[in-house]
C-alpha positions as CSV (number, residue, x, y, z in Angstrom):
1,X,-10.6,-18.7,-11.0
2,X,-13.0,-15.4,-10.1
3,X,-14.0,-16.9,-7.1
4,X,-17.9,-15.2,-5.7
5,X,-16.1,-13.2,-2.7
6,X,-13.5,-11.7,-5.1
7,X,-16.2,-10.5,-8.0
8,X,-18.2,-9.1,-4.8
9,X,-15.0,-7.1,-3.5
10,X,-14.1,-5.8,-6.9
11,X,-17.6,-4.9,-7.7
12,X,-17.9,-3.1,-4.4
13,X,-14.8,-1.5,-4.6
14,X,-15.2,0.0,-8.0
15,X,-18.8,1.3,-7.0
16,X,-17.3,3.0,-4.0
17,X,-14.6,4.6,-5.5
18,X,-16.8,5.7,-8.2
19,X,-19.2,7.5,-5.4
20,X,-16.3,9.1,-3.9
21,X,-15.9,10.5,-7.0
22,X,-19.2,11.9,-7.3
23,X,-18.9,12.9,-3.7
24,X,-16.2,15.1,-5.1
25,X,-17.6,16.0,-8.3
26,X,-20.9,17.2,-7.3
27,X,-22.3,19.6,-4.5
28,X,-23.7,17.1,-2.7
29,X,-21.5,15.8,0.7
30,X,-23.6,13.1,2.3
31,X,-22.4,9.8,1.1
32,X,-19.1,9.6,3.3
33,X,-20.6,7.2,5.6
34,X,-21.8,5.1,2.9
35,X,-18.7,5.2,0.6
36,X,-17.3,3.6,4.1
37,X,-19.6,1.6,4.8
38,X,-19.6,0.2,1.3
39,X,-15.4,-0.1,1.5
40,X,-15.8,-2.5,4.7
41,X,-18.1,-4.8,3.0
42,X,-15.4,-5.1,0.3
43,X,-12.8,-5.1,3.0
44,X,-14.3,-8.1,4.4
45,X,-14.8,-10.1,1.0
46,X,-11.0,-9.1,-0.5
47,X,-9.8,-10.4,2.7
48,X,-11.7,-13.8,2.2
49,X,-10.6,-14.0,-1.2
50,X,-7.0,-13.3,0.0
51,X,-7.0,-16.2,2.2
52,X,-8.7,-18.1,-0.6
53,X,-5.5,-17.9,-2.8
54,X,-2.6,-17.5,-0.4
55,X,-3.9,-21.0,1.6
56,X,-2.8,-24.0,-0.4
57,X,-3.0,-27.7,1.1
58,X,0.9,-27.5,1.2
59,X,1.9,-24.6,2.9
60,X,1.3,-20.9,1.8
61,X,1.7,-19.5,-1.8
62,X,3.4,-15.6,-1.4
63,X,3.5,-15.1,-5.7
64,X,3.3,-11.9,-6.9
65,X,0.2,-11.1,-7.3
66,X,-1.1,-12.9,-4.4
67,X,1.0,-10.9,-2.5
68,X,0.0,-7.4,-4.4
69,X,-3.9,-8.5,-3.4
70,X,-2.7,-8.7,0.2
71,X,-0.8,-5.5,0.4
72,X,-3.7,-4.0,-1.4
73,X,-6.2,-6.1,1.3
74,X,-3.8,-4.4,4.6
75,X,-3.5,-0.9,2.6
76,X,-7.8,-0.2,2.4
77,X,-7.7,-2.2,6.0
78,X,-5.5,1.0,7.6
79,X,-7.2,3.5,5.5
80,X,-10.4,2.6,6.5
81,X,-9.3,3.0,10.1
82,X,-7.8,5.7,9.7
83,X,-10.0,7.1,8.0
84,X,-12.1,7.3,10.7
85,X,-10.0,10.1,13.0
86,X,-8.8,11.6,9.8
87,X,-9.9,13.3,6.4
88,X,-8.6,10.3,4.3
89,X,-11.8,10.0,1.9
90,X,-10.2,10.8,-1.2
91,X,-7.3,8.6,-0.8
92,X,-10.4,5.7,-1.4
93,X,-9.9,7.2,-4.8
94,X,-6.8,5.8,-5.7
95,X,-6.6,2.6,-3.0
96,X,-10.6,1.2,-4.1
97,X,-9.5,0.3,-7.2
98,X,-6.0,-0.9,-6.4
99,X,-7.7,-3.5,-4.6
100,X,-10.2,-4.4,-6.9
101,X,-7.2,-5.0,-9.8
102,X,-4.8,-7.1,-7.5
103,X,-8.4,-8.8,-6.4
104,X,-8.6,-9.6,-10.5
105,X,-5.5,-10.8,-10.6
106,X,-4.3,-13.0,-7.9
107,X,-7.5,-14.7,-8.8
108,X,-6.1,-14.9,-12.9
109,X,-2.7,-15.4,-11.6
110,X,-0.8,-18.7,-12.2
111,X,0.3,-20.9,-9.2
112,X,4.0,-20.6,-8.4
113,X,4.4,-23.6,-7.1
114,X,7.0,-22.3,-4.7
115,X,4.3,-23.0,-1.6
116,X,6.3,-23.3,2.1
117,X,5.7,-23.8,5.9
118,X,7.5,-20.8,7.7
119,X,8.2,-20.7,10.9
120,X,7.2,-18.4,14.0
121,X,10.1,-16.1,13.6
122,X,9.9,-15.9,9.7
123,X,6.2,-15.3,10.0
124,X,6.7,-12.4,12.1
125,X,9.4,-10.9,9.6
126,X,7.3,-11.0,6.6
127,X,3.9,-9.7,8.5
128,X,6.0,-6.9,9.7
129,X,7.4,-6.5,5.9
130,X,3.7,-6.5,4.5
131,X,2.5,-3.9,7.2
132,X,5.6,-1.4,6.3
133,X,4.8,-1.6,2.2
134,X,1.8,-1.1,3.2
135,X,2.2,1.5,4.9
136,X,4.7,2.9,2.5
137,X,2.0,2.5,-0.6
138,X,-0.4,4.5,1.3
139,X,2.2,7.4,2.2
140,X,2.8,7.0,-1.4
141,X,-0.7,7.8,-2.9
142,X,-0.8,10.5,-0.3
143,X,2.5,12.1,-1.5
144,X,0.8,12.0,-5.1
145,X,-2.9,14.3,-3.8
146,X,-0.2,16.5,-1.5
147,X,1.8,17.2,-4.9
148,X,-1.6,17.8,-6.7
149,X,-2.9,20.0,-4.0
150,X,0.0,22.4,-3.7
151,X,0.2,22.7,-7.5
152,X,-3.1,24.0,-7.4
153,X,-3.2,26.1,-4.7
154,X,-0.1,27.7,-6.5
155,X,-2.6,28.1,-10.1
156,X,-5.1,29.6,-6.9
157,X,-7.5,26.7,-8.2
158,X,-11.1,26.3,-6.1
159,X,-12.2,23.0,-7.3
160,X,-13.6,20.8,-5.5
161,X,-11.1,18.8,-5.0
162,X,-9.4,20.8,-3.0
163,X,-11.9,22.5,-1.0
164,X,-12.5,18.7,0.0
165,X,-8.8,18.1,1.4
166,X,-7.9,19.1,4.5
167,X,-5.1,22.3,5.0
168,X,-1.7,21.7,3.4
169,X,0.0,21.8,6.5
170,X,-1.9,19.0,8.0
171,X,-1.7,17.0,4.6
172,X,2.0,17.0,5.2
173,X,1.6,16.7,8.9
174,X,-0.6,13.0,7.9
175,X,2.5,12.0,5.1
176,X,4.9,12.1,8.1
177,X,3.0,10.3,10.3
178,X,2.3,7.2,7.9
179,X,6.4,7.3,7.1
180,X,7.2,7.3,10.7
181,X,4.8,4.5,11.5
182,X,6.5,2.9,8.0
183,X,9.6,3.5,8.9
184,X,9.4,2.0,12.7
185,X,7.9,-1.0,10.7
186,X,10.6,-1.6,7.9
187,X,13.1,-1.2,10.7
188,X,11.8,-3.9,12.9
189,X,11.4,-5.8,9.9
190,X,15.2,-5.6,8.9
191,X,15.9,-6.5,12.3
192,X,13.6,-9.3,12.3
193,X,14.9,-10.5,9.0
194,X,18.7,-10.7,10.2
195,X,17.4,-12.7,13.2
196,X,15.4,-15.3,11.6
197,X,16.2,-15.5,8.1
198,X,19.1,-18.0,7.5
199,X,21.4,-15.3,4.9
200,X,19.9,-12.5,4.0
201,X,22.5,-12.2,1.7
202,X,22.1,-15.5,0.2
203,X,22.3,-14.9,-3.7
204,X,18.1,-15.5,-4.5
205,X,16.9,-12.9,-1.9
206,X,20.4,-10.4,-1.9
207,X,18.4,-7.9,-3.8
208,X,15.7,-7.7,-1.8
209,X,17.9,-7.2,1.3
210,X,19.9,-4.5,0.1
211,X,17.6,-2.6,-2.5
212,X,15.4,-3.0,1.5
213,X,17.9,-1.1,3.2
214,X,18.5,1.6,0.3
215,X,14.6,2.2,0.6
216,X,15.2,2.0,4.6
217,X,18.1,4.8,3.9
218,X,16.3,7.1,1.6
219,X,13.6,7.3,4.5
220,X,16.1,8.1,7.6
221,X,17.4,10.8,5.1
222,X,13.8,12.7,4.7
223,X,12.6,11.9,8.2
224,X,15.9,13.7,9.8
225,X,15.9,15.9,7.0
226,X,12.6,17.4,8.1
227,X,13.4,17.4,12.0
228,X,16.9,18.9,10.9
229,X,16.3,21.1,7.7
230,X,12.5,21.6,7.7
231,X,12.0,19.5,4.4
232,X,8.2,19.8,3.4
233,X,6.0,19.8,0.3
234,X,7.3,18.9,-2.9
235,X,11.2,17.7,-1.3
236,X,8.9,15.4,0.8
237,X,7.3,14.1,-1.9
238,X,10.2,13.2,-4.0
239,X,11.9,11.8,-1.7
240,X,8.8,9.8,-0.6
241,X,8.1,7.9,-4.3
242,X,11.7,7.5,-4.1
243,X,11.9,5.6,-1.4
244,X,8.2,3.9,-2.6
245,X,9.9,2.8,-5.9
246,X,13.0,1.5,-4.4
247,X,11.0,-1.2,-2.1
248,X,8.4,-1.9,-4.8
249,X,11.5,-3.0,-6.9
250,X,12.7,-5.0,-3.7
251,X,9.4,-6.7,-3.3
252,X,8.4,-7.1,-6.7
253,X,11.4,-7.1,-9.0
254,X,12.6,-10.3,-9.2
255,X,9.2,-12.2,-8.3
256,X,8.0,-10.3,-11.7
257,X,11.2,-12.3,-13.3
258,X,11.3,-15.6,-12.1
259,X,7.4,-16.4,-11.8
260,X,5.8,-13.8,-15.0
261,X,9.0,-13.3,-18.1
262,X,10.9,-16.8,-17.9
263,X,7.8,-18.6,-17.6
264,X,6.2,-16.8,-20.3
């Protein structure tokens, strides 16, 4: 059910992102503070709405698209901060209505059923796996306007758009920071995961673990391959959705199975 928190945050969200649109569209440069200010107040709505549907009297429900409405919820959270120190605006783009659509449909989505108590140390895992997808989704849509930018500084373009972004090199300079602070994260989170989770390579979650440390691979390989080889612009990039789709399929692959297709 469309709860009155979740039509305010997707209501919200969509007007935002459509301002920042406008913001890039047009001459004018003075909504930035309001396009933020506007995000929070969705921020804080989406995030009442999130506890709304992942709370049930028995325990928590972590289905698939209450999950995606989380990540979504953690994703604006850390752009919004971030956005703060750095010239992240147009990344609201891209993110605003993200959130607004997983907002829709954990609200649309059917129950599980599969609702569970987890313990301290699980709880831990899986906050510390949310954090690094999220993390990873937002390097992700930054990868995507780093590939657009280049492309048209190639074409020598002057839209808007990218007078807007910052330099190239300090887009690429901002990727590496969000997969380094991803990276850390996923890495605990494996850790974490062999600790407290009973077999990780029991046969309803061995997917996840190992398409997890593929992703987990496919990071160490850009990361050293930038310290060590000086990978940058469109390498980075590749390599960066590659990992991104890898984990997307770990998180989401089988939960789109089991709860969406054979209940269908």
């Amino acid at each position: 059910m469309l709860s009155a928190a979740t039509l305010i945050a997707i209501t919200v969200y969509l007007g935002a992102a459509w301002l920042q649109w406008q913001r890039i569209s047009t001459p004018a440069d003075n909504k930035g503070r309001l396009i933020r200010i506007l995000g929070a107040t969705a921020f804080i709505f989406h995030g009442y709405a999130v506890y709304s549907v992942l709370h049930v009297p028995d325990g928590i429900d972590l289905g698939t698209f209450r999950v995606g409405s989380l990540i979504a919820w953690v994703v604006v959270g850390i752009l919004l901060a971030s956005s703060i120190r750095q010239k992240l605006d147009n990344l609201f783009i891209g993110a605003f209505p993200m959130a607004a659509i997983t907002a829709a449909l954990a609200a649309f989505g059917p129950d599980t059923g599969d609702h569970r108590l987890y313990s301290g140390g699980l709880v831990i895992h899986i906050l510390l796996s949310l954090l690094a997808y999220s993390i990873f989704t937002l390097s992700a849509l930054h990868a995507l306007v780093l590939s657009r930018q280049e492309k048209m500084l190639k074409q020598h373009h002057t839209r808007r758009l990218l007078n807007s972004l910052p330099p190239l090199q300090v887009m690429e300079r901002l990727l590496f920071e969000m997969l380094w602070c991803g990276f850390v994260l996923l890495s605990v989170a494996l850790i974490t995961g062999f600790l407290f989770v009973e077999d990780l390579f029991a046969q309803h979650i061995v997917h996840k673990t190992v398409l997890s440390l593929v992703a987990w691979l496919i990071y160490a390989i850009l990361l050293a391959g930038r310290a060590l080889l000086g990978w940058r612009s469109q390498t980075a990039v590749r390599w960066t959705l590659g990992g991104f789709i890898i984990l997307m399929l770990a998180f989401f692959g089988s939960k789109i199975v089991v709860e969406i297709l054979l209940r269908s």
